[in-house]
C-alpha positions as CSV (number, residue, x, y, z in Angstrom):
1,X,-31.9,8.4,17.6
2,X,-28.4,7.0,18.0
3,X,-27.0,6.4,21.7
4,X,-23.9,8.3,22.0
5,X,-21.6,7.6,24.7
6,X,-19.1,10.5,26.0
7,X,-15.2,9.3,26.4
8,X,-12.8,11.8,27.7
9,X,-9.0,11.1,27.1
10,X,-5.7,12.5,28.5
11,X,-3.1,13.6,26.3
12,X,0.2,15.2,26.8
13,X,0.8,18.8,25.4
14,X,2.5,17.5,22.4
15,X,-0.1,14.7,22.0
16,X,-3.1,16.8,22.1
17,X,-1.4,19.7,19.4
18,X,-0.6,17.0,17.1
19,X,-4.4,16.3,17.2
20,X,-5.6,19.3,16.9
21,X,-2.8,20.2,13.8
22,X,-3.8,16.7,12.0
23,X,-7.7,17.1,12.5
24,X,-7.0,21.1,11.1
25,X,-5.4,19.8,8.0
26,X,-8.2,17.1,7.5
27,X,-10.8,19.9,8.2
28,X,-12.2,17.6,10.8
29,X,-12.5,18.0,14.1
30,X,-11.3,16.3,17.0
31,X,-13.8,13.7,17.8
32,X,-14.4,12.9,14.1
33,X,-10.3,12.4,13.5
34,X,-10.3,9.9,16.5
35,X,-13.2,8.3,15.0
36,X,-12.2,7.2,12.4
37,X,-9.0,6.3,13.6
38,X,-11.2,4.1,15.9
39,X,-13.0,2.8,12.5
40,X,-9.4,1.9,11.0
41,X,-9.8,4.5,8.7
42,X,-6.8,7.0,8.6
43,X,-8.1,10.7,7.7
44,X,-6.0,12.5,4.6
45,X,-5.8,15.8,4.8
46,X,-7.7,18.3,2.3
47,X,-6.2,19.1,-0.6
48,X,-5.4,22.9,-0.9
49,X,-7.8,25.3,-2.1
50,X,-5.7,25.6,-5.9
51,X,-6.0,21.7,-6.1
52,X,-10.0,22.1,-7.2
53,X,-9.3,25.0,-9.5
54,X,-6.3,23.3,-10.9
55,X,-8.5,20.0,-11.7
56,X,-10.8,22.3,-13.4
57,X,-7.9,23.3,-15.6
58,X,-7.5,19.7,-16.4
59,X,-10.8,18.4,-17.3
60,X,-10.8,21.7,-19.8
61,X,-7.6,20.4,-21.5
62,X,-8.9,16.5,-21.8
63,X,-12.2,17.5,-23.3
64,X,-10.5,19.4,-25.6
65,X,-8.0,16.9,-26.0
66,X,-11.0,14.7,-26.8
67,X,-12.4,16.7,-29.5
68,X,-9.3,16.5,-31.5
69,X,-9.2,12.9,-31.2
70,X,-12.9,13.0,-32.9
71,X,-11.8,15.5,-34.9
72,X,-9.2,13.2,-36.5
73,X,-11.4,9.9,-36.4
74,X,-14.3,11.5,-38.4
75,X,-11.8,13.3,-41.0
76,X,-9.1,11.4,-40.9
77,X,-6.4,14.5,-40.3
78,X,-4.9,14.9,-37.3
79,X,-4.1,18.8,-36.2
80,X,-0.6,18.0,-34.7
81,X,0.5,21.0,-33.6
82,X,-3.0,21.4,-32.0
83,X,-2.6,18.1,-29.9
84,X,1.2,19.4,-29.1
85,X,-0.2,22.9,-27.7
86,X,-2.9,20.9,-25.4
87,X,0.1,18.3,-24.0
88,X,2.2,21.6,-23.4
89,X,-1.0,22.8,-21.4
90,X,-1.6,19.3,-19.9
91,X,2.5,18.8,-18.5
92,X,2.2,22.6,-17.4
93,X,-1.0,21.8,-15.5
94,X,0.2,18.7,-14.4
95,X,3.3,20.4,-12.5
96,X,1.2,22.9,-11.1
97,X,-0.9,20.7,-9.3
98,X,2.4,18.5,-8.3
99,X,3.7,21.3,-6.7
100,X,0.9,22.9,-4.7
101,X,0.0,19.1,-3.6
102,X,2.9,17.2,-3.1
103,X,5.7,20.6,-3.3
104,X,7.1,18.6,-5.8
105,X,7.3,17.5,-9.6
106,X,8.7,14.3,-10.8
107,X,9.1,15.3,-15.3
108,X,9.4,11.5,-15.6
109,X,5.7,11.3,-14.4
């Protein structure tokens, strides 16, 4: 059983919303926010919900990115227009996710 120890803690208005916002966006609550804190270890905020159906989207183009790349090893063709129809997929993808994470897309990326 692990001794816990309660620790209450003043904050102003604006202190104590800008805890309960960050912790929110983390989808932690209060008391785990501040603990890590405490253990040096800033909490990042969860990714929104698209972000895991938008990976998805990405591990389907690299696997079949992968098969073409066997593809062309073991036969020694390579289906170019193929490859240029999964990079298409993989930039469009790519901004997607830029967007809905970061609200923005660097093309040079």
């Amino acid at each position: 059983m692990t001794d816990k120890r309660k620790f209450d803690i003043r904050l102003s208005q604006r202190d104590f919303n800008m805890l309960e916002r960050r912790a929110r966006r983390c989808k932690i609550s209060k008391s785990e926010y501040m603990r890590r804190l405490l253990n040096r270890c800033v909490p990042r905020e969860a990714p929104p919900l698209d972000y895991y159906s938008m990976m998805n989207e990405l591990k389907v183009i690299r696997k079949d990115l992968d098969v073409l790349a066997q593809m062309a090893t073991a036969t020694g063709f390579i289906d170019a227009k193929a490859i240029d129809v999964q990079l298409r997929e993989l930039r469009k993808t790519s901004e997607k996710i830029g967007l809905a994470v970061a609200g923005e897309y660097d093309e040079d990326d």
